[in-house]
C-alpha positions in Angstrom: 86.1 32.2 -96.7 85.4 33.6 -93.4 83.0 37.2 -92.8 84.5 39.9 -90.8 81.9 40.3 -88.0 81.1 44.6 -87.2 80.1 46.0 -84.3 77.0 47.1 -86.4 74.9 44.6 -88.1 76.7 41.5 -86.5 73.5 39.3 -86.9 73.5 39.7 -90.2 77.0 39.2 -90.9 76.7 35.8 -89.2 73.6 35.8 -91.5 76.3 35.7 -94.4 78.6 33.3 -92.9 76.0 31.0 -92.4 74.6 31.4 -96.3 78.5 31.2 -97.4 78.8 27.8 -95.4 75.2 26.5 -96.4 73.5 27.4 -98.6 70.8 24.9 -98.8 69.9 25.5 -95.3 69.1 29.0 -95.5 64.9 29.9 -95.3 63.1 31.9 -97.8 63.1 34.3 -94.9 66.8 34.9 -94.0 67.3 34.8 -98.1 65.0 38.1 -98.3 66.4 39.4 -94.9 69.6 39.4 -96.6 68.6 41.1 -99.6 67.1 43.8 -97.4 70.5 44.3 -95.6 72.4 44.8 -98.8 69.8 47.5 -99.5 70.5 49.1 -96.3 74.2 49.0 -96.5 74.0 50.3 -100.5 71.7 53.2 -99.1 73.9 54.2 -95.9 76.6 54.8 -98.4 75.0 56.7 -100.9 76.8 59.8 -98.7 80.0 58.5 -99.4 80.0 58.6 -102.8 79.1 56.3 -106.2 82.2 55.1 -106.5 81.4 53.3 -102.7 78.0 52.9 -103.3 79.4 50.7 -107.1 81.8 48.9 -104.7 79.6 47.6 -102.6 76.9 46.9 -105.1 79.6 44.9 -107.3 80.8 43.0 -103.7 76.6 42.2 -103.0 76.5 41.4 -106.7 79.3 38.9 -106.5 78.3 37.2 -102.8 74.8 36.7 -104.5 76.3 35.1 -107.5 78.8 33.0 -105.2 76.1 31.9 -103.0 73.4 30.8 -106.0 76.6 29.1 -108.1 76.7 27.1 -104.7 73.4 26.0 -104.4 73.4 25.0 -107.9 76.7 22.7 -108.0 75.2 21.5 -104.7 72.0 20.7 -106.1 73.5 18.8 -109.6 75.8 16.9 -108.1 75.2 12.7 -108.7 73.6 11.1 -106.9 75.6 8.3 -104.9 76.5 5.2 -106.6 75.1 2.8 -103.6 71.1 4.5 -104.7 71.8 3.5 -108.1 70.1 0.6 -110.0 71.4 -2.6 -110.0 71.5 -5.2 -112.8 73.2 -8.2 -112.6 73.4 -11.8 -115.0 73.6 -15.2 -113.9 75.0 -17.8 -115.7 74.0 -16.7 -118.7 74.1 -13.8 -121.3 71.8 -11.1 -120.5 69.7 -8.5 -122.3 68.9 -5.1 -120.6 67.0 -1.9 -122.7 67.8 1.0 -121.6 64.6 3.8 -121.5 66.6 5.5 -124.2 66.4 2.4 -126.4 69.9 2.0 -125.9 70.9 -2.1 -125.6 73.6 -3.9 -122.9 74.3 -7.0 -123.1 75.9 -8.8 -119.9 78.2 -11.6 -119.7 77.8 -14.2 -117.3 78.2 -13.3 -114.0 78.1 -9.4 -114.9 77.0 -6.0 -113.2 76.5 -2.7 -114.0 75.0 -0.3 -112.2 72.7 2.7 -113.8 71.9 6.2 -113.0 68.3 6.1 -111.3 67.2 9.8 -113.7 68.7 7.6 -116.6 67.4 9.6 -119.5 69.0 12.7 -118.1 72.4 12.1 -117.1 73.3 8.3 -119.3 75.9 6.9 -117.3 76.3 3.4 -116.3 78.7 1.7 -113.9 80.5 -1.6 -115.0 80.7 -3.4 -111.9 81.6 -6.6 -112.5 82.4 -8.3 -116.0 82.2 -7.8 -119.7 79.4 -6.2 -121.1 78.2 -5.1 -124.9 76.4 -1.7 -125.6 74.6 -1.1 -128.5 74.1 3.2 -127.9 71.1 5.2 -128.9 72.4 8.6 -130.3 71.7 11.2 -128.4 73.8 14.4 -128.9 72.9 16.4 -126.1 73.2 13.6 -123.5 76.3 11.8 -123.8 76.3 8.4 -123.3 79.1 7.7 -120.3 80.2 4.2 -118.8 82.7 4.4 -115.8 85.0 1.3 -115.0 87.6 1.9 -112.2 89.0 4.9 -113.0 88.0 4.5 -116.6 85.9 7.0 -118.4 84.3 5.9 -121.6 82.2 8.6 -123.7 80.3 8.0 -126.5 77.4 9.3 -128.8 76.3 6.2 -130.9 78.1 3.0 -130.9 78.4 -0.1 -130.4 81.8 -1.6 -128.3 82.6 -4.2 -125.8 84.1 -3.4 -122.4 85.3 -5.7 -120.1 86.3 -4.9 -116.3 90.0 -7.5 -115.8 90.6 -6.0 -112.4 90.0 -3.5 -109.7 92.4 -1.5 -112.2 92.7 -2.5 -115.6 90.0 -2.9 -118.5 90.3 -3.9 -122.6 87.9 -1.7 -124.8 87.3 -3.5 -128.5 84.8 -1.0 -130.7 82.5 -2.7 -133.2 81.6 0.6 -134.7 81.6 4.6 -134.4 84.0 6.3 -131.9 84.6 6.1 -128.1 87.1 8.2 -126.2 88.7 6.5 -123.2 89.9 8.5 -120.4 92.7 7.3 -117.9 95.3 8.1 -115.7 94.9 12.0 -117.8 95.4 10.1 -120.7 92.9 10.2 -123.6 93.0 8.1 -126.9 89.8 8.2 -129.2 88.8 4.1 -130.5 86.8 3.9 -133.9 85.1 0.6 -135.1 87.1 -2.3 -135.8 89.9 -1.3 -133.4 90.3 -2.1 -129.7 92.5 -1.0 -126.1 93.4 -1.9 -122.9 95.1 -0.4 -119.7 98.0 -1.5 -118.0 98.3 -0.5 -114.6 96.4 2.1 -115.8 97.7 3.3 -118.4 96.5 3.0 -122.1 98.4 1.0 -124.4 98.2 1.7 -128.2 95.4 0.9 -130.1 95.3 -2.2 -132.5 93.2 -3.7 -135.2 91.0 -6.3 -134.3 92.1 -8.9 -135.9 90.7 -12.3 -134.6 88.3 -11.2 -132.6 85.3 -9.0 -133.2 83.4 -6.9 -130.1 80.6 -9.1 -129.9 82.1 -12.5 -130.4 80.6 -14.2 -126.8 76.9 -12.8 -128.2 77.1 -15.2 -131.3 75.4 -19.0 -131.2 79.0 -19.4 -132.8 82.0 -17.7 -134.4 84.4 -18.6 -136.4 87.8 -17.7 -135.2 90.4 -17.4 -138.2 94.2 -17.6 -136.8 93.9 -16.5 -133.2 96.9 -17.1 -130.7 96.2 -19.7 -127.9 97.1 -17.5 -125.3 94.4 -14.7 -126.6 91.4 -17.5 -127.1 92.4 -19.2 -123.1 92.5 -15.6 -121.9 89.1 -14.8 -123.2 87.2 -18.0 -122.7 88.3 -17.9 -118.7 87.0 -14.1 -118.4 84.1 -15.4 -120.1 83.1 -18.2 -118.4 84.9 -17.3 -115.1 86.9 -20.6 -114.8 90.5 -21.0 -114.2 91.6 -23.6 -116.7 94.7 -26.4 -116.2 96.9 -25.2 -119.0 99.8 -26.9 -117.7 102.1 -27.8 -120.5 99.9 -26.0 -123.0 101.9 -24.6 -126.0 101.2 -20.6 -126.0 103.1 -20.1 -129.3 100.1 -22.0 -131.2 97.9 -20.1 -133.3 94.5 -22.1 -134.2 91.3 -21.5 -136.1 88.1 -22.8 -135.2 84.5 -22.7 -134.7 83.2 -21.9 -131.1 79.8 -23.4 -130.3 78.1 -21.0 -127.7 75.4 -23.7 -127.9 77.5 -26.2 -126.7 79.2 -27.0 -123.2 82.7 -25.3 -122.6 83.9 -29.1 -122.2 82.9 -29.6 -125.6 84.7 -26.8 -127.4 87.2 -27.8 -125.2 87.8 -31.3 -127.0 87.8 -29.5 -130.0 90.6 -27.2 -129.4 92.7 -30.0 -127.6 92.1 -32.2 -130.7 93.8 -29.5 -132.7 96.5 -28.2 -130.8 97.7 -30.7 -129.0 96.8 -30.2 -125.6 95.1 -30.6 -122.7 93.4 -27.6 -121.7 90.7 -28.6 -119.4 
């Protein structure tokens, strides 16, 4: 929006420009200099009229307005992701509690990144990883994770969510309800069911059958007819490995126990023992 400059009052128009532009950088001074001006102006029209001197109330009215709205988004607006705090895990599972009592648990080799005025705005970037959170309810201050261009709200609940790429991420609820927002797409996830994103876009939502949420948080868990393509894919995102599955037989479904307590080699044997092959 640009001001028409007058041969009268010119100063102050640029006054207005410069409030219009930016806001924050306008004195106490200038703010009451203003306010005098639209007095002036409401007065020097008083001659003409009330229906002027209501028009150019209503047009003072609605600058003020515009100008204060602007300082305000201005003012509430995030802060930027790179001043945020920074938690990461090593080779190990990790546990972090929140100042809202609210629980993550990291993966190996996770990071998520949290807002630093935490306990007013909850939201929490998943930078890196898989990571379990255990929400505190709170119903005036939604809990929020971001993932790529993945929005996940909650209130109280407790769900796994995984980062697979710069784009794509797999949601599995162990109870209450998420919603997921991506690509303008939004599916609500209740316990016991779980998601993921395709190039961005949500697939349907399934049972979990096999697997529950918090499966990698268990000293073990016993995994009941699970494909061999689902437990490989999930025990390489765990551990970040990339296993030699050459010749490996996806078609096989298996149940076992995994031994978090144990070696990956270990549970390895196990599984080869079973199925046949020689995952290593």
């Amino acid at each position: 929006m640009m001001w028409k400059g007058r041969k009268r009052g010119t100063g102050i128009d640029k006054l207005w420009q410069k409030a219009w532009d930016n806001p924050d950088t306008l004195p106490v001074e200038k703010k009451e200099e203003l306010l005098s001006a639209i007095h002036q102006r409401m007065n020097a029209s008083a001659s003409l009229g009330r229906r002027v001197v209501y028009i150019v109330s209503g047009a003072a009215a609605a600058i003020l307005v515009t100008i204060v709205a602007r300082q305000v988004w201005v003012n509430t607006k995030l802060a930027p992701v790179a001043e945020w705090n920074t938690i990461a895990s090593n080779n190990e599972n990790k546990k972090v509690i929140l100042s809202d009592s609210s629980v993550i648990w990291l993966a190996p080799h996770s990071v998520v990144r949290l807002y630093p005025q935490f306990t007013r705005h909850r939201s929490v970037l998943l930078d890196k990883g898989t990571a379990f959170f255990e929400v505190t309810k709170d119903k005036d201050h939604p809990f929020q994770v971001n993932v790529n261009s993945q929005e996940v709200q909650v209130l109280g609940t407790a769900f796994t969510l995984e980062r697979k790429d710069t784009v794509d991420i797999d949601l599995a609820v162990k109870e209450g309800s998420v919603a997921l927002r991506s690509n303008e797409q939004r599916v609500v996830v209740h316990g016991g069911e779980q998601v993921s994103t395709t190039h961005k876009q949500v697939n349907a939502v399934a049972r979990m059958m096999a697997m529950p949420a918090d499966w990698w948080l268990q000293e073990e868990v016993r995994l009941l007819d699970v494909s061999l393509s689902e437990l490989v894919t999930r025990i390489e995102r765990y551990y970040h490995v990339q296993l030699n599955t050459e010749g490996v037989k996806w078609n096989t479904r298996v149940s076992l126990t995994w031994y978090f307590t144990q070696p990956l080699e270990k549970n390895l044997e196990v599984l080869n023992q079973l199925t046949g092959n020689t995952i290593h």
